[in-house]
C-alpha positions as CSV (number, residue, x, y, z in Angstrom):
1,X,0.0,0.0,0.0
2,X,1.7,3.3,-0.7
3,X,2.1,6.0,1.6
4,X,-1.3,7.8,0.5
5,X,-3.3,5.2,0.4
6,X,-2.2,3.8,4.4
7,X,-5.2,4.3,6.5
8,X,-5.4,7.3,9.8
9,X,-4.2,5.4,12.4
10,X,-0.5,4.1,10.5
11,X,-0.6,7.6,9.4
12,X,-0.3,8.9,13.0
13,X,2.1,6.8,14.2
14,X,4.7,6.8,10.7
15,X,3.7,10.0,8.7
16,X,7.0,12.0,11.1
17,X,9.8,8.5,11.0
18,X,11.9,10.3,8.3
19,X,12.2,13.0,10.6
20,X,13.6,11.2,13.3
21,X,17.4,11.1,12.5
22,X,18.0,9.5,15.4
23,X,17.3,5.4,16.1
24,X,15.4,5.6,18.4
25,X,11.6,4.2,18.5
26,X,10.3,7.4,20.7
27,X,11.9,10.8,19.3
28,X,14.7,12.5,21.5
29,X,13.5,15.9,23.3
30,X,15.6,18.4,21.6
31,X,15.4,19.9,25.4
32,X,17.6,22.9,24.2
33,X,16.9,26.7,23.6
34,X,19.6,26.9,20.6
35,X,22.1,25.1,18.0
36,X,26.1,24.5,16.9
37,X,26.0,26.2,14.2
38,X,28.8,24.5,11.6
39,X,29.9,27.7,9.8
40,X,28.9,31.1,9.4
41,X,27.0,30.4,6.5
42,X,25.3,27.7,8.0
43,X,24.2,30.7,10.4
44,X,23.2,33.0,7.8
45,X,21.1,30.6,5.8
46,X,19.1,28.9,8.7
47,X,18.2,32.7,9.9
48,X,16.5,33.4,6.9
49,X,14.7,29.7,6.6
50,X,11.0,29.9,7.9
51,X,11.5,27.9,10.8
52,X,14.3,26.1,10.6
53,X,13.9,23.1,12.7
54,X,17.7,23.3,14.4
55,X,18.9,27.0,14.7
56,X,17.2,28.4,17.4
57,X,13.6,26.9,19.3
58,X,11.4,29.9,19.1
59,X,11.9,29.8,15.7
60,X,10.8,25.9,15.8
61,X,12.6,23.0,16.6
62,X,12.6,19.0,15.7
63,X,10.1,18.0,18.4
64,X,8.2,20.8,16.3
65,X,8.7,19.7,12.8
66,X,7.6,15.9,13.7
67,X,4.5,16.7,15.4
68,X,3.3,19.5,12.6
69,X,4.0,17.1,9.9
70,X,1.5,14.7,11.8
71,X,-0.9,17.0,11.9
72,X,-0.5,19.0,8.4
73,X,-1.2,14.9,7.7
74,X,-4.2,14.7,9.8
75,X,-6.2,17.7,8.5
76,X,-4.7,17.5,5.2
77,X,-3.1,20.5,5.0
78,X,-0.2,21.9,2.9
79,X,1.2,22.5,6.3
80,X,0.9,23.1,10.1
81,X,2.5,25.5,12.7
82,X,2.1,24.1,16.4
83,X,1.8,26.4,18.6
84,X,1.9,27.3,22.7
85,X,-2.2,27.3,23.0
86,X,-5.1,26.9,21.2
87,X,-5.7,30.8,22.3
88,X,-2.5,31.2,20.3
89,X,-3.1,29.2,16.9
90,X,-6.3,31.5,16.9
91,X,-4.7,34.7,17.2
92,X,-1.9,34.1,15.4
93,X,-4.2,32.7,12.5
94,X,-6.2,36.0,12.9
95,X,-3.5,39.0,13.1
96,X,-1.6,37.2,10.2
97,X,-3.8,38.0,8.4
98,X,-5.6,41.6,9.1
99,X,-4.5,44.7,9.9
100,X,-6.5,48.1,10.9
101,X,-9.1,48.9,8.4
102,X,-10.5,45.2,8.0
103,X,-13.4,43.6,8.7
104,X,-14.2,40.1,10.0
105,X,-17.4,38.0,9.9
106,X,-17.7,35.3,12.5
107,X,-20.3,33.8,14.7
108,X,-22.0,34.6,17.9
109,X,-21.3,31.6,19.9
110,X,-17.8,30.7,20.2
111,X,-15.0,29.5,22.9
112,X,-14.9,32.1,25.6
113,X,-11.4,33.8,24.8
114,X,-12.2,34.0,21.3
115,X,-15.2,35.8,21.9
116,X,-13.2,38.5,24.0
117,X,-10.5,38.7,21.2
118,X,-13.2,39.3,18.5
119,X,-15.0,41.5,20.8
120,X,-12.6,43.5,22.1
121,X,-9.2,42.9,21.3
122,X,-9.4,43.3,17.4
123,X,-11.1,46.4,17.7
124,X,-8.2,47.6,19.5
125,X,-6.5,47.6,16.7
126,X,-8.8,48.9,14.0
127,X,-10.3,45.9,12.9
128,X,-14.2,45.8,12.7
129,X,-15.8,42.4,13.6
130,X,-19.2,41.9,12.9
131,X,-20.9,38.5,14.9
132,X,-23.9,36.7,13.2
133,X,-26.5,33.7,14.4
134,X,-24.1,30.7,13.2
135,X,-27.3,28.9,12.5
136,X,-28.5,30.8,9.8
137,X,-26.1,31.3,6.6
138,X,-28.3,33.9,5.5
139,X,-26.6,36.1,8.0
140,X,-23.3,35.5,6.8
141,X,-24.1,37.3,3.7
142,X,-25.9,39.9,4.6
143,X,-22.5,40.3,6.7
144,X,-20.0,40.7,4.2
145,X,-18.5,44.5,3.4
146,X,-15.9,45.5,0.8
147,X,-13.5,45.3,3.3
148,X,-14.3,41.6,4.8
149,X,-10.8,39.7,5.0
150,X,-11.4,36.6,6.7
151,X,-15.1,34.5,7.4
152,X,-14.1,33.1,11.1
153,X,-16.3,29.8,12.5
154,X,-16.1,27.5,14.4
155,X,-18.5,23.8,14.6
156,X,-20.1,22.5,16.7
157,X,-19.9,25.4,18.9
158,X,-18.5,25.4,22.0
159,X,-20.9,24.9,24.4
160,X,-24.1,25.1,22.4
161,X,-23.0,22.9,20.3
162,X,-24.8,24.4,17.4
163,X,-23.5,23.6,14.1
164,X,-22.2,26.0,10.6
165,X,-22.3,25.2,7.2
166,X,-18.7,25.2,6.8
167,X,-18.8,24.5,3.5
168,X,-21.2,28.0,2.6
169,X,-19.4,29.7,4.8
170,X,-15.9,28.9,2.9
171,X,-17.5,29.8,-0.5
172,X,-19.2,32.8,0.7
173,X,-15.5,34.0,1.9
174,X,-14.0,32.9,-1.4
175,X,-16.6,34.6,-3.7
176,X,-16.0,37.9,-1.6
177,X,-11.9,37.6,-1.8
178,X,-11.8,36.7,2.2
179,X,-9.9,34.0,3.7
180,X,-12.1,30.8,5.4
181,X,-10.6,30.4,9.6
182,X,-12.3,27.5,11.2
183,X,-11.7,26.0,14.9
184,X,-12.0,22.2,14.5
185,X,-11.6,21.6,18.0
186,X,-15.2,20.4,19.2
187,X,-15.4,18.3,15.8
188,X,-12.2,17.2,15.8
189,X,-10.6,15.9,12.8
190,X,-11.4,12.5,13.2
191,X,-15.1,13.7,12.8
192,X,-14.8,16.7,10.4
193,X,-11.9,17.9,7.9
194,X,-12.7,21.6,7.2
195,X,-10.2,21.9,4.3
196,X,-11.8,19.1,1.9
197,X,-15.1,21.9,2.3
198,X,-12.9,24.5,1.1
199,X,-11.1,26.5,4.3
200,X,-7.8,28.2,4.0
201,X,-7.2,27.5,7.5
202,X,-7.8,25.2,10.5
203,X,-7.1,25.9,14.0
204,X,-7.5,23.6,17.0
205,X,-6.8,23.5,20.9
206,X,-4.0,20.6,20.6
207,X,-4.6,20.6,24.6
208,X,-7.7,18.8,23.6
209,X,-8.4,16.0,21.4
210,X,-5.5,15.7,20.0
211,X,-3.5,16.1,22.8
212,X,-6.0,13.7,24.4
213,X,-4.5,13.0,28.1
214,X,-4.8,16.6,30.0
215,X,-1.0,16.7,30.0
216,X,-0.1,19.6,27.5
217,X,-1.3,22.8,26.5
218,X,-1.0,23.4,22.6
219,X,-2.1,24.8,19.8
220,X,-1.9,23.9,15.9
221,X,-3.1,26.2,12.8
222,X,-3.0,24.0,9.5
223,X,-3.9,24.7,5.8
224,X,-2.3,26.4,3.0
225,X,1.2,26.5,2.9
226,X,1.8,30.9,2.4
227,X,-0.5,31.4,4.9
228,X,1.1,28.7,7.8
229,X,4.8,30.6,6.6
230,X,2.7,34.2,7.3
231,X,1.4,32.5,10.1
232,X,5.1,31.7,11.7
233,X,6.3,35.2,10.9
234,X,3.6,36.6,13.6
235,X,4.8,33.6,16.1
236,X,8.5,34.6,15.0
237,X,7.5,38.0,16.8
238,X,5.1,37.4,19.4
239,X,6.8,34.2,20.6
240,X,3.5,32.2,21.8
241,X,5.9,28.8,21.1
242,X,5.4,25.5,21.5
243,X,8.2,24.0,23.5
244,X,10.6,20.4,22.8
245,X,8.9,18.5,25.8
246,X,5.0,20.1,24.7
247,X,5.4,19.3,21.2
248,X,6.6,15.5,22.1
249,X,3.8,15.3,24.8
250,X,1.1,16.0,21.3
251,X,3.2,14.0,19.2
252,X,3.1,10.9,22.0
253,X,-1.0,11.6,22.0
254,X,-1.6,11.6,18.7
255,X,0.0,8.1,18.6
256,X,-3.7,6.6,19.8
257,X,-5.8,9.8,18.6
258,X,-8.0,7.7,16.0
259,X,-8.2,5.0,18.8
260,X,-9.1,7.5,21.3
261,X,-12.0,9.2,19.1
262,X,-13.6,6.3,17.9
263,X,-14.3,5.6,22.1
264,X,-15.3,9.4,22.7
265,X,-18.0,9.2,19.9
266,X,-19.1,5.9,20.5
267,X,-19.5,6.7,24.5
268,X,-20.9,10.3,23.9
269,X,-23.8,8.9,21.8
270,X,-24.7,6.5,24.9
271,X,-24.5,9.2,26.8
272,X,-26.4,11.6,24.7
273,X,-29.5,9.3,24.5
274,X,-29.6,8.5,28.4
275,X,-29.8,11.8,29.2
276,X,-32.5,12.4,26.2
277,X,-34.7,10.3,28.1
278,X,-33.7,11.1,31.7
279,X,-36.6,13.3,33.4
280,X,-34.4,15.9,35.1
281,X,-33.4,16.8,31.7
282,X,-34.7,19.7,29.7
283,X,-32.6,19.2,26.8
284,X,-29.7,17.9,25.5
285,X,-27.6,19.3,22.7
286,X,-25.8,17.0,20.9
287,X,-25.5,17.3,17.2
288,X,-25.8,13.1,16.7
289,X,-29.2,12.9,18.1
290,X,-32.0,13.4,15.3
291,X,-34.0,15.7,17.9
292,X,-30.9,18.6,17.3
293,X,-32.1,20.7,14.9
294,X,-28.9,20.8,12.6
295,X,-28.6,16.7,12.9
296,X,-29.1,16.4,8.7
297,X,-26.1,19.6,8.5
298,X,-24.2,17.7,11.2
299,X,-24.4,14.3,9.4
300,X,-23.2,15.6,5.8
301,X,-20.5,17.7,7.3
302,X,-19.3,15.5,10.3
303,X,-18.7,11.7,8.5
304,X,-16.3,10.4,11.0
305,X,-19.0,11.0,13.7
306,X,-20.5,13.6,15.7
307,X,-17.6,14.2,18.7
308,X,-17.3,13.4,22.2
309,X,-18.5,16.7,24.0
310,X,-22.5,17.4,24.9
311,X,-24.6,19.9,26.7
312,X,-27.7,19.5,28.6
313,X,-29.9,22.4,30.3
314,X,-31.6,20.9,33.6
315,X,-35.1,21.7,34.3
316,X,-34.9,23.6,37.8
317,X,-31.8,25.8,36.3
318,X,-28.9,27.4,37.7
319,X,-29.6,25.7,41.4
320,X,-30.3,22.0,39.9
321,X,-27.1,22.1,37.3
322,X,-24.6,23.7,40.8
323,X,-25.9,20.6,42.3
324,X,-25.8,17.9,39.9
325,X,-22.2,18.7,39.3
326,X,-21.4,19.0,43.0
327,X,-22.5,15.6,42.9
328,X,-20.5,13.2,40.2
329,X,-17.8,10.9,41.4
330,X,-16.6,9.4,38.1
331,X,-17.6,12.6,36.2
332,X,-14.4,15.0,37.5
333,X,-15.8,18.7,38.1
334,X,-13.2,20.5,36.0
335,X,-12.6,23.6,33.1
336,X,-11.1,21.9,29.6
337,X,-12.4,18.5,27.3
338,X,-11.1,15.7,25.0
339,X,-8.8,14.1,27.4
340,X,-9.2,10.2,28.8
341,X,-11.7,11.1,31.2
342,X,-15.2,12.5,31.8
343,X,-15.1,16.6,32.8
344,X,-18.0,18.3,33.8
345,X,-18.8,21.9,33.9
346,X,-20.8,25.1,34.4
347,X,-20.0,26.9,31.4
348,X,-21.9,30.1,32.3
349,X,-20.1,30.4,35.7
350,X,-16.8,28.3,35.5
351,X,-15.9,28.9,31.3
352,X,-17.7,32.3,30.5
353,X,-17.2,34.3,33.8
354,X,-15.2,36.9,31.9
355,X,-17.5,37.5,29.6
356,X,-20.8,39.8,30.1
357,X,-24.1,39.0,30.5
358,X,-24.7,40.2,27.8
359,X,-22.6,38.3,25.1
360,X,-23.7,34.6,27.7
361,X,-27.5,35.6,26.0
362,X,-26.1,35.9,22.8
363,X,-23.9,32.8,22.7
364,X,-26.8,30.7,24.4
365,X,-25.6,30.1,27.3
366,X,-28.1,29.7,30.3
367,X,-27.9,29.6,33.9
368,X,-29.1,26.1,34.0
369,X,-26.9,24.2,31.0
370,X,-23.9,21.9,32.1
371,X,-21.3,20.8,29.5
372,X,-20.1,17.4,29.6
373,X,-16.7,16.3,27.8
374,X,-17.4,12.6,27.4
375,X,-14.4,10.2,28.3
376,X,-12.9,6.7,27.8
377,X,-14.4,5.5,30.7
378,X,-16.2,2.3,30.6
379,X,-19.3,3.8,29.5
380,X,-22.0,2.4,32.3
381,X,-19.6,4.1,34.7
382,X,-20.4,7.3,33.3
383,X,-24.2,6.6,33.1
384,X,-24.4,5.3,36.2
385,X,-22.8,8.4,37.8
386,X,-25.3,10.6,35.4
387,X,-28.3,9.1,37.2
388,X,-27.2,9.4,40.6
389,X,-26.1,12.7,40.5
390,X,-29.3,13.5,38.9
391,X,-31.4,11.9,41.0
């Protein structure tokens, strides 16, 4: 079988070996801040590479190069640029590419930081961002300006988990002469691959997912190859860097990642349909369920299945969610997602509590909804644990 024919999960564990000039199985950590340099021309050419893997490790480094070239792999990208946080990749995929004057379209609901960067941050520095119901594409358009550089989304969102039409959305930003900037995180690339419907660029929260084992906080922003280089230039500056030991943390991760994901799915759906029918329960959002009203979207857009992170509002709000999540023992009360075990949350109070009340109404996000980032547990453990913190 060649090379691009091998299937994910030989992908993730081979697509880095050549490299790896060393013999050994597990990379090396390059656990160094800078490089022998052989000659002085050696010097002068690796300063003016775009990140040269072995000159000096805020430029990048070989721990760097292995795990981007895993994930340029994964998302199908012309290339990747890991990064120190998924806050990072996002900005740096951002100001790469606007400057005062511009205009951004993106959505209403997204993660909490990103929200306060589009709200607040980038019109700091001259750049107008106008936020639209992610649910309806019509708004998109009505949207655009003359001046509209980059169409920003992200689906499912986090913690609504309402879902885009990526695929509009990237053809509306084409047709207008705007770049397409995406956050796979919630999805996952396992589940959705934003470039094969037409985005320029893909950023993630490596911490998450990919990462998989709540060891490691990273970021990665994949796609086209002059945009990843303009990308770098920003990090060159700013220095939000992904470190040797980090970026071989990821790289160990995404060794299992398609092993990991197929669980989270598999155990999130279970999940998903207990609390469906459980009578505490007001609603659950969860884009695999045929009751969400996106589930067709979700299922054309989302082929290698539908995630491991949920939502549910509780009927009795902000009162009955503080104590159902007081009460889980298997189900660890905690901020972040996609690692090996179950968190549970109060977005509104524990994920959103710096931003208003204001942009919480707008987003979605109630008093009363819970977020749930579905592990590897055994998955009547996690059930189990539901219902008697529910009850």
């Amino acid at each position: 079988m060649t090379r691009e024919r091998r299937g994910l999960q030989t992908r993730l564990i081979h697509a880095d070996e050549e490299l790896n000039d060393s013999s050994a199985i597990s990379p090396p950590i390059y656990q160094t801040s800078t490089y022998r340099l052989s000659s002085p021309e050696e010097g002068a050419r690796l300063g003016a590479e775009i990140a040269p893997a072995k000159f000096y490790t805020r430029y990048g480094s070989p721990n760097t190069k292995q795990v981007e070239r895993v994930l340029a792999d994964l998302e199908g990208a012309e290339a990747a640029l890991a990064t120190g946080s998924g806050m990072a990749a996002i900005t740096v995929a951002l100001m790469s590419n606007l400057q005062a004057g511009d205009h951004v379209v993106a959505q209403r609901t997204h993660y909490t930081a990103t929200i306060t960067l589009l709200a607040e941050v980038l019109p700091r520095y001259g750049v107008e961002v106008t936020q639209v119901d992610q649910r309806r594409p019509e708004e998109f358009e009505r949207a655009i300006r003359h001046n509209t550089r980059v169409v920003y989304t992200e689906s499912p969102t986090n913690p609504t988990l309402d879902v885009t039409d990526l695929r509009f959305a990237a053809e509306l930003a084409h047709a207008h002469g705007a770049i397409a900037i995406t956050d796979n995180t919630f999805a996952s690339s396992y589940n959705q691959q934003p470039i094969a419907l037409g985005y320029d660029l893909v950023v993630h929260s490596a911490t998450k997912y990919l990462g998989g084992h709540s060891d490691v906080t990273a970021g990665v922003v994949a796609g086209r190859r002059d945009l990843v280089e303009r990308a770098w230039e920003y990090l060159r500056v700013y220095g939000p860097v992904l470190h040797p030991f980090e970026a071989w943390l990821l790289l160990r991760g995404l060794r299992t990642y398609g092993l990991r994901m197929r669980e989270h799915n598999r155990n999130a759906m279970e999940v998903a349909r207990f609390l469906e029918g459980h009578p505490a329960v007001e609603r659950v959002y969860y884009p695999g369920l045929p009751s969400h009203p996106q589930h067709e979207l979700a299922r054309r857009q989302m082929p290698g299945g539908f995630g491991g992170m949920l939502s549910f509002e509780l009927k009795g709000g902000y009162d009955a969610a503080y104590r159902a999540i007081g009460r889980t023992r298997v189900c660890a009360l905690g901020v972040s997602l996609g690692g090996v075990e179950t968190l549970i949350t109060h977005p509104a109070s524990m994920v959103y509590a710096h931003n208003s009340e204001a942009e919480l109404r707008a987003a979605g996000i109630s008093p009363g909804l819970v977020r749930l980032s579905v592990g590897l547990e055994d998955v009547e453990d996690i059930i189990e644990d539901l219902e008697q913190a529910l009850s």
